[in-house]
Structure formats: structure tokens, C-alpha cells
Backbone atoms as SQL, in Angstrom:
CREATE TABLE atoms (id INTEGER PRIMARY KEY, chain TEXT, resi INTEGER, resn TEXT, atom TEXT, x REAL, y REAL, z REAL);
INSERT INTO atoms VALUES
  (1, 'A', 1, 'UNK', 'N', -11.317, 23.581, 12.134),
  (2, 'A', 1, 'UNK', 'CA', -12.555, 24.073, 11.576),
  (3, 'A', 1, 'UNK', 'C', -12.351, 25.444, 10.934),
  (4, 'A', 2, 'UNK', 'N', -11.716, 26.035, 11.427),
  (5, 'A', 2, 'UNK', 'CA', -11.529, 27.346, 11.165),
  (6, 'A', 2, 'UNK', 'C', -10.330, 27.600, 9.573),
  (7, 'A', 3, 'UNK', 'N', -9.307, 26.666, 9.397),
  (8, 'A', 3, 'UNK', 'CA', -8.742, 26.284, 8.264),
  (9, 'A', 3, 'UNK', 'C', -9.963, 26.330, 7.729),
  (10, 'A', 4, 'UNK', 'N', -10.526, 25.129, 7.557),
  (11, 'A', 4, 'UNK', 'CA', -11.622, 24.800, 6.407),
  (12, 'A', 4, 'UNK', 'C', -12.516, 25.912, 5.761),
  (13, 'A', 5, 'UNK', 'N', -12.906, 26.385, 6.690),
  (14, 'A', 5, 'UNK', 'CA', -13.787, 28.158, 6.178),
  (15, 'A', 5, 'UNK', 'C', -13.189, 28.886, 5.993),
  (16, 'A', 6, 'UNK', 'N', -12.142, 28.960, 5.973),
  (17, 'A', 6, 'UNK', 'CA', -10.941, 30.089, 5.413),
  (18, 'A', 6, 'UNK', 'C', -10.705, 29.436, 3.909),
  (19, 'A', 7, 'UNK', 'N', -10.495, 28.148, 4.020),
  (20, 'A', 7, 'UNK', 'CA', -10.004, 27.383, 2.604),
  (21, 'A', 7, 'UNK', 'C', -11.033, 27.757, 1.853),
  (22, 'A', 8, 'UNK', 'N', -12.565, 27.185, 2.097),
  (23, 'A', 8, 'UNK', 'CA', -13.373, 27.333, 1.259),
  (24, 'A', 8, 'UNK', 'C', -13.622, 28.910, 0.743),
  (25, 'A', 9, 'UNK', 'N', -13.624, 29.877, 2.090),
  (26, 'A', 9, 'UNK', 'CA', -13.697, 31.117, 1.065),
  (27, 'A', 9, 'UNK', 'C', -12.730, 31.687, 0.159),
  (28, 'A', 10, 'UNK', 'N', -11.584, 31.327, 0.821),
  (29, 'A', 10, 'UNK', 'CA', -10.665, 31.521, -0.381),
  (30, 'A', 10, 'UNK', 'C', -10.897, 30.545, -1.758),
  (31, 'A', 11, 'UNK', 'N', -11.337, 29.567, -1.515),
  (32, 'A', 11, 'UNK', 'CA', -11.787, 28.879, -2.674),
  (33, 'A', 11, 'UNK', 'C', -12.786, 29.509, -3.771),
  (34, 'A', 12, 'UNK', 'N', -13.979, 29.669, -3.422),
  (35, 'A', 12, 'UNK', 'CA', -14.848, 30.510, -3.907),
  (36, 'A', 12, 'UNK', 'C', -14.056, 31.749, -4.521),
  (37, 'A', 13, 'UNK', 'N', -13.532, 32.631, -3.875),
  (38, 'A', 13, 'UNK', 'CA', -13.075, 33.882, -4.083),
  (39, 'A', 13, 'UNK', 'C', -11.941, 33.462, -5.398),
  (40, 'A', 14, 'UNK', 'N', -11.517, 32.420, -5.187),
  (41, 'A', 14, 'UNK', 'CA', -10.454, 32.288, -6.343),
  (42, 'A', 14, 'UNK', 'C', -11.356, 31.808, -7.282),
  (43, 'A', 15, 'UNK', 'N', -12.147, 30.998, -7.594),
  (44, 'A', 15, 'UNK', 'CA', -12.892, 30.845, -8.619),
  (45, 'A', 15, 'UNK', 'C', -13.860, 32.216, -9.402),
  (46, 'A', 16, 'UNK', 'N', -14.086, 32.980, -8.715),
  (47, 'A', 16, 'UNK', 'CA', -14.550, 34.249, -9.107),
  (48, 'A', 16, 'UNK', 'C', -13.576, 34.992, -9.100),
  (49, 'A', 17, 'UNK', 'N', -12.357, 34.633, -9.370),
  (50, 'A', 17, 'UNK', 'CA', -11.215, 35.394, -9.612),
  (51, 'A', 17, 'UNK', 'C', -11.176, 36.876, -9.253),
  (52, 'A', 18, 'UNK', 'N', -11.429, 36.999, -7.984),
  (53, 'A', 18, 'UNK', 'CA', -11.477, 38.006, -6.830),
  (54, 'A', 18, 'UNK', 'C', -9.405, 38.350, -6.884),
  (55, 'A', 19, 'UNK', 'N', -9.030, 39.808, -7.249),
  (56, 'A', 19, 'UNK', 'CA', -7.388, 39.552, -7.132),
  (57, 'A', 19, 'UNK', 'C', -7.176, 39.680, -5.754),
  (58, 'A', 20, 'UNK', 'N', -7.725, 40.101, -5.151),
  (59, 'A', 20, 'UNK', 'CA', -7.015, 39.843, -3.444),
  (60, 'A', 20, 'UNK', 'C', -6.905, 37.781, -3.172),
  (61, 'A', 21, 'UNK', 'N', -7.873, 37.711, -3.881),
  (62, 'A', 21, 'UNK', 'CA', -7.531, 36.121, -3.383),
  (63, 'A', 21, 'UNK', 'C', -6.767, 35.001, -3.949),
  (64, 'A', 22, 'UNK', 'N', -5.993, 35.976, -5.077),
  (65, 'A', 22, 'UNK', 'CA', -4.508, 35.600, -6.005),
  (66, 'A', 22, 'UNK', 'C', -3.627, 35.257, -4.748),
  (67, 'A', 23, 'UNK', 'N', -3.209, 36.908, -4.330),
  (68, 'A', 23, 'UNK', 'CA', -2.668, 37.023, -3.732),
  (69, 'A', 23, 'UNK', 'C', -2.802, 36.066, -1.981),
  (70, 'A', 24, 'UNK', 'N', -3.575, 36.580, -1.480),
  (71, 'A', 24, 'UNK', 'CA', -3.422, 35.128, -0.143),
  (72, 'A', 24, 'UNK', 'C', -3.295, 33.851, -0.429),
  (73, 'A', 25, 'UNK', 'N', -3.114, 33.521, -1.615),
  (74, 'A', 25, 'UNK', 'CA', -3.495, 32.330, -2.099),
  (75, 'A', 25, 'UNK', 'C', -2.022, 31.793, -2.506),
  (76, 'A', 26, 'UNK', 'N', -1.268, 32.812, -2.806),
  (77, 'A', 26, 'UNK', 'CA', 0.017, 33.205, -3.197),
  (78, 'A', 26, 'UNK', 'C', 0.923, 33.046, -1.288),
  (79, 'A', 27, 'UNK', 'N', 0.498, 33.916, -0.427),
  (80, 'A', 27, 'UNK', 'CA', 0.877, 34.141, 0.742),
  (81, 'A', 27, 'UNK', 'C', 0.836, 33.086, 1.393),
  (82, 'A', 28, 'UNK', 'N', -0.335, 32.264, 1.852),
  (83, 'A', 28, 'UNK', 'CA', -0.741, 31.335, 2.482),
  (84, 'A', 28, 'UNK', 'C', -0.068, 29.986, 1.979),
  (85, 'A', 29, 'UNK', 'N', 0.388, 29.977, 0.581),
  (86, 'A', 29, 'UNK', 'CA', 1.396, 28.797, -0.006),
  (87, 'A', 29, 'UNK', 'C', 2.899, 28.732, 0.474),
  (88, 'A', 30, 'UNK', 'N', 3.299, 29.961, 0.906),
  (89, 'A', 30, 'UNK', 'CA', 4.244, 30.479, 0.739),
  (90, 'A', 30, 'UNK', 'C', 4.483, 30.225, 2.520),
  (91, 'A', 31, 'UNK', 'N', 3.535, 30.590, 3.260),
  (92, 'A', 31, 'UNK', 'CA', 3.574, 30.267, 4.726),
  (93, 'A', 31, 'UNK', 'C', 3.542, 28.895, 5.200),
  (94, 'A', 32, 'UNK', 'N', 2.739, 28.329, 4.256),
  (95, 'A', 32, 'UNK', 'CA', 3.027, 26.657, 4.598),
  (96, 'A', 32, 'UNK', 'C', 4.366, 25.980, 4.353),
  (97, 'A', 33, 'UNK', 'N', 5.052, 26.068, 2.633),
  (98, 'A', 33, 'UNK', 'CA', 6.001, 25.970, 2.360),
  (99, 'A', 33, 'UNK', 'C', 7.150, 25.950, 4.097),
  (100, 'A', 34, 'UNK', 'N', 7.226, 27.316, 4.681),
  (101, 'A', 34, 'UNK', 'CA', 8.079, 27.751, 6.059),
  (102, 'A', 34, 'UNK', 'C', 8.072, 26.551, 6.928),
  (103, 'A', 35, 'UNK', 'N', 6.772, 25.262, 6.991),
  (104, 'A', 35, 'UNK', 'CA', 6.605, 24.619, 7.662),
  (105, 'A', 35, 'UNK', 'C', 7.049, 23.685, 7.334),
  (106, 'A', 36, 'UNK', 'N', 7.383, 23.197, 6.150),
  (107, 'A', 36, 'UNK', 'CA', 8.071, 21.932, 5.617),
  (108, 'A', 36, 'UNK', 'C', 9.234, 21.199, 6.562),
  (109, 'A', 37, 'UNK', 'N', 10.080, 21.955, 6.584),
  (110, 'A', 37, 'UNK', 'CA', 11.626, 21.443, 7.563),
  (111, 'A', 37, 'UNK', 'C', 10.202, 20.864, 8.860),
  (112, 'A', 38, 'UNK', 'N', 9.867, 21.635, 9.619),
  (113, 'A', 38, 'UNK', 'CA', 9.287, 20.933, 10.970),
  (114, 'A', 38, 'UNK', 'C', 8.258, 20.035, 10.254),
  (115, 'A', 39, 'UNK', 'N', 7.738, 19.475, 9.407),
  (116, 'A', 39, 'UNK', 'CA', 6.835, 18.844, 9.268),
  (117, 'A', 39, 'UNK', 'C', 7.503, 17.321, 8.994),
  (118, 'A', 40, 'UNK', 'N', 8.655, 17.610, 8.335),
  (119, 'A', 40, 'UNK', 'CA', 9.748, 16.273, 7.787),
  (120, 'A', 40, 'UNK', 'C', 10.547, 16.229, 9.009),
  (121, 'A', 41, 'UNK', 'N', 10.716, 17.003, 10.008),
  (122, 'A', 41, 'UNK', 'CA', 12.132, 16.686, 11.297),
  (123, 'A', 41, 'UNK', 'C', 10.355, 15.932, 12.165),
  (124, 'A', 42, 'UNK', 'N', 9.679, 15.962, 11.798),
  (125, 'A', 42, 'UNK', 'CA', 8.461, 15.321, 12.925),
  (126, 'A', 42, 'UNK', 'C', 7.672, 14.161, 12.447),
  (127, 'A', 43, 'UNK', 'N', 7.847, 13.632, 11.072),
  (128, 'A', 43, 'UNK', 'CA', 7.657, 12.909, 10.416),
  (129, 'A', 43, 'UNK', 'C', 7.725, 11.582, 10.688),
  (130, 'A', 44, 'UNK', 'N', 6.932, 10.691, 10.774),
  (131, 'A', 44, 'UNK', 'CA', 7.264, 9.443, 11.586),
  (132, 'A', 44, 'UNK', 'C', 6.842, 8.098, 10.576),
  (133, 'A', 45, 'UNK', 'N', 8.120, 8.241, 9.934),
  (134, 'A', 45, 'UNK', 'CA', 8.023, 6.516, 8.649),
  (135, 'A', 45, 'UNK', 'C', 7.578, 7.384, 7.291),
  (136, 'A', 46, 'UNK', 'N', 7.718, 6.332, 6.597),
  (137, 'A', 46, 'UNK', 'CA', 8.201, 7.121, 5.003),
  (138, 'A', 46, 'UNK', 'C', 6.837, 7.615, 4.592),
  (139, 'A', 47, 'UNK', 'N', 5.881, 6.950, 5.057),
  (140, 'A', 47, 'UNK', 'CA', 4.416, 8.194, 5.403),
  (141, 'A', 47, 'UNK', 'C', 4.010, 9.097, 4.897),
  (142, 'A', 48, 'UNK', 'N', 4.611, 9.752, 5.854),
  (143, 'A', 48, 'UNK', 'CA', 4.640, 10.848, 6.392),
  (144, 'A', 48, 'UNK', 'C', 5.119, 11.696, 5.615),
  (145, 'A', 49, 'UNK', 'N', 6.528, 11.606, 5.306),
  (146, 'A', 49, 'UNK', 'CA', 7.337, 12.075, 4.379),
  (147, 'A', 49, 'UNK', 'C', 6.816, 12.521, 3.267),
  (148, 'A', 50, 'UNK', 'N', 6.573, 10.965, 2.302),
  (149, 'A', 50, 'UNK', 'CA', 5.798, 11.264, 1.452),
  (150, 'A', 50, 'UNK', 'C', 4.721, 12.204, 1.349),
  (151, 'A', 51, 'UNK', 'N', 3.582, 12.522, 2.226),
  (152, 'A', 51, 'UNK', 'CA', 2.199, 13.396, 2.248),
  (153, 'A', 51, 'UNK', 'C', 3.120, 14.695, 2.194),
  (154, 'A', 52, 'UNK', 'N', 4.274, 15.137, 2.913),
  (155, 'A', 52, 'UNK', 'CA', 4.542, 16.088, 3.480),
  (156, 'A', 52, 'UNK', 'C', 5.507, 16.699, 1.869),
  (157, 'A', 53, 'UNK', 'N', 6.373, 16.087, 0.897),
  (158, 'A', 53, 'UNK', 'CA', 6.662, 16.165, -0.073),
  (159, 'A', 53, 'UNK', 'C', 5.709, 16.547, -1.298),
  (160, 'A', 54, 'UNK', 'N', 4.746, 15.834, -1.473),
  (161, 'A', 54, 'UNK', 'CA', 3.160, 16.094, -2.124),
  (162, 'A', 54, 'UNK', 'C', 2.787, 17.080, -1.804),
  (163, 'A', 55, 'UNK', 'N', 2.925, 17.550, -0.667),
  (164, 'A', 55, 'UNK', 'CA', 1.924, 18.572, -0.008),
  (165, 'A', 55, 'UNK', 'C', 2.456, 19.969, -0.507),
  (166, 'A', 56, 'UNK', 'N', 4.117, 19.653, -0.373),
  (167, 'A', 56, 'UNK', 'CA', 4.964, 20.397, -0.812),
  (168, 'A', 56, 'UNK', 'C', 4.775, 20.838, -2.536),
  (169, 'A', 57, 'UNK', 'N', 4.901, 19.581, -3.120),
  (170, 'A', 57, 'UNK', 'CA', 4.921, 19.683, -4.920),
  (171, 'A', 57, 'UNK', 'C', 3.837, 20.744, -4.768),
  (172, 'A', 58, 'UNK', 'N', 2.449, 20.287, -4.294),
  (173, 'A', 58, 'UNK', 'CA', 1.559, 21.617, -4.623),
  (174, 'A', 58, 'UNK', 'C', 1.513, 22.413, -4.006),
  (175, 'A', 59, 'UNK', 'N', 2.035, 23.024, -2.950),
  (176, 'A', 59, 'UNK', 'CA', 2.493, 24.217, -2.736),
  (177, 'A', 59, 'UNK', 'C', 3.178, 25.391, -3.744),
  (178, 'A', 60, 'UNK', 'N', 4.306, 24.617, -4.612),
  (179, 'A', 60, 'UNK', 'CA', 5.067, 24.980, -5.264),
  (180, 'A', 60, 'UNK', 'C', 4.349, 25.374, -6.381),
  (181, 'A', 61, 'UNK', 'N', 3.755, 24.298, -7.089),
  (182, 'A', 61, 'UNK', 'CA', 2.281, 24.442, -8.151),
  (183, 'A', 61, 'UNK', 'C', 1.653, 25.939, -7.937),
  (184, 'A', 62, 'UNK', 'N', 0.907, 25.809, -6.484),
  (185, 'A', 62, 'UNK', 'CA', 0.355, 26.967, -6.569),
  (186, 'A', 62, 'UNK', 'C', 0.781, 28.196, -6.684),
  (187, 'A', 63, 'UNK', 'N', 2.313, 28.287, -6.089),
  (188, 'A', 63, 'UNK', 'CA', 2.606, 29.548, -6.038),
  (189, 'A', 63, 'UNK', 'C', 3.389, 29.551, -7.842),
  (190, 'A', 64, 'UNK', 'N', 3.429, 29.214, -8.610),
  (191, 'A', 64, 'UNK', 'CA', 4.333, 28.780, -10.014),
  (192, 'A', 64, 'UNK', 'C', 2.653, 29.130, -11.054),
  (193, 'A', 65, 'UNK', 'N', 1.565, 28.493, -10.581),
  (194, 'A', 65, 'UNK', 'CA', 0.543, 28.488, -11.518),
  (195, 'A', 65, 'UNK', 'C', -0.008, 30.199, -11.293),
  (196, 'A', 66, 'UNK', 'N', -0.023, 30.704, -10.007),
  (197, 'A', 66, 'UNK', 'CA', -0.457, 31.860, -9.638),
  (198, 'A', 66, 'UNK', 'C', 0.135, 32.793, -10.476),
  (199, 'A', 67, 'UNK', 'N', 1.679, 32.793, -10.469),
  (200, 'A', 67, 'UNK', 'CA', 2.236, 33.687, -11.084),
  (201, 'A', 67, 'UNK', 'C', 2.794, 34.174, -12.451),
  (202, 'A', 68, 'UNK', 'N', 1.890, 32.628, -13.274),
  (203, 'A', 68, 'UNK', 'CA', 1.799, 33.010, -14.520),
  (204, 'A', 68, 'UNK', 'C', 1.185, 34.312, -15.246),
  (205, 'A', 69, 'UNK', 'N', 1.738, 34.914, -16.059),
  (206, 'A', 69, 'UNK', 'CA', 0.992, 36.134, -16.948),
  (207, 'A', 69, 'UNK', 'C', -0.424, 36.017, -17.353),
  (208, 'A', 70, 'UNK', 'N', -0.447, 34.657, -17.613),
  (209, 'A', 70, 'UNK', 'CA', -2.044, 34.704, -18.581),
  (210, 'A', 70, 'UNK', 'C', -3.181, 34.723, -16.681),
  (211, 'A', 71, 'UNK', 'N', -2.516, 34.306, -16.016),
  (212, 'A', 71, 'UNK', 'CA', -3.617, 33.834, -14.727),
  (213, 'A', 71, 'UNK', 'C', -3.679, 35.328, -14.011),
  (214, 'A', 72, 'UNK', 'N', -1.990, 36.130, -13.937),
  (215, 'A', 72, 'UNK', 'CA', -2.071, 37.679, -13.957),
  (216, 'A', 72, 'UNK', 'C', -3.449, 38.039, -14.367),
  (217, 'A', 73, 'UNK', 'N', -3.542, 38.059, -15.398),
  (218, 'A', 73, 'UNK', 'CA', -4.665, 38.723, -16.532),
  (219, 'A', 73, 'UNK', 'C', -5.526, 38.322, -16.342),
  (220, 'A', 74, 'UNK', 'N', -5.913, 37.393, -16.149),
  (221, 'A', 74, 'UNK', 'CA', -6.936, 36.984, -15.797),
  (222, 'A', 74, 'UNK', 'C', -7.687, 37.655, -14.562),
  (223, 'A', 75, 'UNK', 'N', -7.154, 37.613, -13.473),
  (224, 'A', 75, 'UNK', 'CA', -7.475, 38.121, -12.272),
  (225, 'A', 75, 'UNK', 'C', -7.605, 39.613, -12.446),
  (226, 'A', 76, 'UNK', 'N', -6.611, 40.585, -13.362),
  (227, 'A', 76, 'UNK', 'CA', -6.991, 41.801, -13.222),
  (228, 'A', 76, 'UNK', 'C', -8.230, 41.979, -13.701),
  (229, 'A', 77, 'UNK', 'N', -8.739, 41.221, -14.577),
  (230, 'A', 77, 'UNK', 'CA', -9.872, 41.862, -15.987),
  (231, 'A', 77, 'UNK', 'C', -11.115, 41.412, -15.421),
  (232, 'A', 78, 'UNK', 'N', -10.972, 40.678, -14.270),
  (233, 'A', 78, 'UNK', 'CA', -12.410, 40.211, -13.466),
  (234, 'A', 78, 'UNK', 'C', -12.799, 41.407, -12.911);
């Protein structure tokens, strides 16, 4: 429960392109990413795997789309 209200305000906050919420948004991708190895060594059938690979691609997304220049700019000029 407590994920979810964290997600959503960071959600909000990134849509009003709030720059602190670049950044956790940046952090929090970056902390999940750490979890990958234990999420695939606990993984049970190709599943699993799969969600946990996906989950991964956008991880990567986010932290790659975040750190574009134009999305930079964006966030400062709000």
C-alpha cells in the first residue's frame, strides 16, 4: 500500500514536472534495477523471468528517457 502512494505521488509530481521528482524517479529506477539478480535467482518458470526482464527494459527506459537534455529542460523551466 505504501509503494502505491509513493508511486502515485511521484506520479503526479512528475507530470507537473516538479525537478525533485526527476530525480527520485531517476533513484528509485536505479534501486530497483539492484534487485534484478535476486528477482531472476527467485524466479520460478519462464514467467517470471520474463515480467522480471520487462520490468527491467523499463527501468532502463526510465532512467535513459529521464536523462535526456530536452526532458533536462524541461524540468528546469517548470
Amino acid at each position: 500500500m505504501g509503494n502505491l502512494i509513493i508511486g502515485i505521488i511521484l506520479g503526479i509530481a512528475l507530470l507537473r514536472l516538479k525537478s525533485w521528482s526527476r530525480w527520485i524517479a531517476i533513484i528509485a529506477s536505479v534501486v530497483q534495477l539492484l534487485f534484478v539478480p535476486h528477482e531472476i535467482a527467485l524466479a520460478q518458470g519462464s514467467i517470471s523471468i520474463i515480467r522480471t526482464g520487462l520490468r527491467t527494459l523499463l527501468f532502463v527506459w526510465a532512467i535513459w528517457y529521464l536523462t535526456r537534455p530536452h526532458v533536462k529542460t524541461a524540468f528546469k523551466s517548470a
